[in-house]
Structures are given as structure tokens and as C-alpha cells.
C-alpha positions as CSV (number, residue, x, y, z in Angstrom):
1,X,7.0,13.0,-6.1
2,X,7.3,11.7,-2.8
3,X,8.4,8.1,-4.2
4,X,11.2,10.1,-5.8
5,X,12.0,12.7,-2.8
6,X,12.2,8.6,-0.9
7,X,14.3,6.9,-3.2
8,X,16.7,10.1,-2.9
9,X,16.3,9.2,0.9
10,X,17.8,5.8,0.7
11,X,20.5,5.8,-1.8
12,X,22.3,7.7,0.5
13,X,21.8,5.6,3.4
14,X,24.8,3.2,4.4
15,X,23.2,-0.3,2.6
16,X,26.1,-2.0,3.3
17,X,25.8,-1.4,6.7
18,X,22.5,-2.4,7.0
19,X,22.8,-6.1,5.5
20,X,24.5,-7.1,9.0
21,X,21.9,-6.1,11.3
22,X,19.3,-8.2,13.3
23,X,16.2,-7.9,11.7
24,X,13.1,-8.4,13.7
25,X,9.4,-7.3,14.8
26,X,9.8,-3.6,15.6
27,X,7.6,-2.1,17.8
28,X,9.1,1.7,16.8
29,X,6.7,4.1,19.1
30,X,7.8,3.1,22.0
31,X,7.2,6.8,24.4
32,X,5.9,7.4,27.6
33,X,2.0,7.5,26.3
34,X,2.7,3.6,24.9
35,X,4.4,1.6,27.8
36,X,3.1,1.1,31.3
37,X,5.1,0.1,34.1
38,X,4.5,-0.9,37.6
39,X,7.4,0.5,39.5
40,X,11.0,0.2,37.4
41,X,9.7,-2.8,35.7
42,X,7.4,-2.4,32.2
43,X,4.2,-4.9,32.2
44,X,3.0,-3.5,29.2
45,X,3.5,-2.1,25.5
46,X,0.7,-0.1,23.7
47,X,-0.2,0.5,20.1
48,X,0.7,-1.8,17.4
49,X,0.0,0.3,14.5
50,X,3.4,0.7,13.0
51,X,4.3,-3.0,14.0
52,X,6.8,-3.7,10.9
53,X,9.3,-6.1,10.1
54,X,13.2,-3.6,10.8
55,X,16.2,-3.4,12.5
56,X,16.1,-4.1,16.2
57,X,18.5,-1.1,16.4
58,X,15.3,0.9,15.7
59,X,13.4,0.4,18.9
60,X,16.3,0.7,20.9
61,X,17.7,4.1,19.3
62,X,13.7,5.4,19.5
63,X,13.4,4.2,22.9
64,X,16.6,5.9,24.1
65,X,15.7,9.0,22.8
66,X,12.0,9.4,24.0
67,X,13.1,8.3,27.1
68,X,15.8,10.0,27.5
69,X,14.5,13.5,26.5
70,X,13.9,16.2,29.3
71,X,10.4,17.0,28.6
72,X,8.1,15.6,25.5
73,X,8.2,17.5,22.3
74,X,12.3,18.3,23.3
75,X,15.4,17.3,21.8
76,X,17.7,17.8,24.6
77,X,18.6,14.4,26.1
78,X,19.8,13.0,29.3
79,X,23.2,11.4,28.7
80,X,22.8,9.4,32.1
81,X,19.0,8.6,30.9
82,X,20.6,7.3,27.4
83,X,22.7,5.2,29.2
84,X,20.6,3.6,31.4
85,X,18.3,2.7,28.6
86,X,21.2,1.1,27.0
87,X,22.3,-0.8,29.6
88,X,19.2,-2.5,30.6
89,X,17.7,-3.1,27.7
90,X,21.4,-4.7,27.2
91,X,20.8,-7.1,30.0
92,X,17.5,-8.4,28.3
93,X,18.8,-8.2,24.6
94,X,22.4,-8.4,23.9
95,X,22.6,-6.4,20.7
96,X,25.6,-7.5,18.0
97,X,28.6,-5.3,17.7
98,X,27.2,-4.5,14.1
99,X,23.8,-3.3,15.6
100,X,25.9,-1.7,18.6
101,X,28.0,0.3,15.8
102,X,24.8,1.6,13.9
103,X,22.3,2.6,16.7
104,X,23.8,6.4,16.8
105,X,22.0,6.5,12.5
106,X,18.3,5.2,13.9
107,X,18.1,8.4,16.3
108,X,16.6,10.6,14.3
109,X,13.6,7.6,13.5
110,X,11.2,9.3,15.9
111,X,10.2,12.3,13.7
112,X,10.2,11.2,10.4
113,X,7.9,13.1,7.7
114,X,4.6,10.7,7.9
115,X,2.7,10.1,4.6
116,X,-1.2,11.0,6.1
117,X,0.8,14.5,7.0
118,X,2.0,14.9,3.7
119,X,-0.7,14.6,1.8
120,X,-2.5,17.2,4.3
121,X,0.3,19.4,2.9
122,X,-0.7,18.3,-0.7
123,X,-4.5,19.1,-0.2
124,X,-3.6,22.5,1.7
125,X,-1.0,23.6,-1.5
126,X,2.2,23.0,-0.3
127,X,4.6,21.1,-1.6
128,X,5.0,18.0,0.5
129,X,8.4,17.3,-1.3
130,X,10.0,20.4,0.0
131,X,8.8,19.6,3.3
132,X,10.4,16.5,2.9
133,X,13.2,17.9,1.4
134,X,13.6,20.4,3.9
135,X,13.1,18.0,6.8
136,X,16.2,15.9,5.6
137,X,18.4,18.5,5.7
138,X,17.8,19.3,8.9
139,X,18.9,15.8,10.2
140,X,22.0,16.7,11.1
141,X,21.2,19.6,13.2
142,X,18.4,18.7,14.6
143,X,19.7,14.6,15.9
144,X,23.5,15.0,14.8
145,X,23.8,16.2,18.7
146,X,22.2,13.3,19.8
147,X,23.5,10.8,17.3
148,X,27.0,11.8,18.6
149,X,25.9,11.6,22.4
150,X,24.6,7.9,21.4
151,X,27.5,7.1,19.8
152,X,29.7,8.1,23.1
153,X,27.4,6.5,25.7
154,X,27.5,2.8,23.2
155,X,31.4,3.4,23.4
156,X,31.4,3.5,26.7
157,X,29.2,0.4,27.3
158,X,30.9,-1.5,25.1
159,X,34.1,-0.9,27.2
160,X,32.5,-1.7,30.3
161,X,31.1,-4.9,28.8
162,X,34.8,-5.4,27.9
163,X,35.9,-4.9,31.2
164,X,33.6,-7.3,32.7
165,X,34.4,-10.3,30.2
166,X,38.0,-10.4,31.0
């Protein structure tokens, strides 16, 4: 069921889009609790576990948003904390103006539905379909605020970075 409930998932997600972005190592749990740093600058990065081959748009849309939140567990972000993510982490990696255009769809990535917890659901007797089910639908509530606040601040990087070539 939850094969099915994913396949749903990702038929509807933009493919098309996705053939044009840089694929790399992803990190994808980058928080507070996972990177050290010794003043502004980070010396290290924490916890390999879900270490997969993605889209580099991944760590940078997860990083800006559990950076940028106001306190852990909220999802009310800091647009200047957003940007500032963005533009350093611009300095260090360029990004392509494909992976530029798609960041604001890899916001949500932070929260998704786990296996281990669904199969707690299963063994308690709940359905963990309708949790997933239920969990998708609430994307664009829950991160369509944030996904259009990500999608401003990249706008408005991208026209500084315009600004500065010419």
C-alpha cells in the first residue's frame, strides 16, 4: 500500500523539471543538532545516515528552512534568515538557473512521512496510507507559505546577481 500511496506521490511531481537539475551527494538533515560552527563559519557536518545520491536543490531548500525557522519544531520562517542562507551558500556553490527555479518545490523535504514511522502506525492499527495520504494534502498549507517566500527571496538574488554581472 505504501508503494502505491508513493508511486501516486511522484506521478504528479514535475519529471520534466527534474531531468535538468545537478545531481549530487545530499547530505538532507542538515539542522542546528547536525552542524557545528566555530563563530559564522561551519567546521563540521553531523550524521550521515540519509547520505543519498539527489538534487543539490535538496540540501539547500532543507537548510534554508531549518535555519531559517524561528524556533525548532516551527514553520514560520525568517525571510532575512532565508536569504542569507541563500546567498552564502551562493558564494560557495553557484547553483544553475534550473536548480535556482526549482528550490521553492524541495521545501517541504524536511518533514516527509518516514517508513520506520509508518510501519509503527501499521503495528498500532492505523492506516499508514491515510497518514500518508493525509500528509500530502497538507503540503500546500503547511510549506506553500514558505515555498512562495523562497520563491521571492531566489528572485530577488537572482536580480542582485544580475545587477552585479553587468
Amino acid at each position: 500500500m505504501l508503494r502505491q500511496c508513493h508511486a501516486e506521490s511522484v506521478s504528479r511531481f514535475p519529471r520534466d523539471e527534474l531531468k535538468s537539475l545537478t545531481r549530487a551527494w545530499v547530505h538532507s538533515d542538515y539542522h542546528g543538532r547536525n552542524v557545528l560552527f566555530e563563530g559564522a563559519r561551519m567546521t563540521c557536518l553531523l550524521d550521515f545516515d540519509p547520505l543519498h545520491l539527489g538534487f543539490v536543490v535538496e540540501d539547500v531548500a532543507i537548510g534554508m528552512v531549518m535555519f531559517g525557522r524561528v524556533a525548532r519544531g516551527s514553520l514560520d520562517v525568517r525571510e532575512e534568515a532565508l536569504r542569507l542562507f541563500l546567498r552564502n551558500y551562493l558564494t560557495v556553490n553557484p547553483l544553475s538557473a534550473a536548480d535556482l527555479a526549482a528550490l521553492h518545490l524541495f521545501v517541504w523535504l524536511p518533514e516527509p512521512p518516514f517508513l520506520p514511522h509508518c510501519e509503527l502506525l501499521e503495528r498500532d492499527g492505523q492506516d499508514p496510507v491515510a497518514y500518508v495520504r493525509d500528509w500530502m494534502s497538507q503540503i500546500p498549507t503547511r510549506w506553500g507559505p514558505i515555498a512562495s517566500l523562497v520563491r521571492t527571496v531566489v528572485a530577488e538574488e537572482v536580480r542582485t546577481q544580475e545587477k552585479h554581472e553587468l
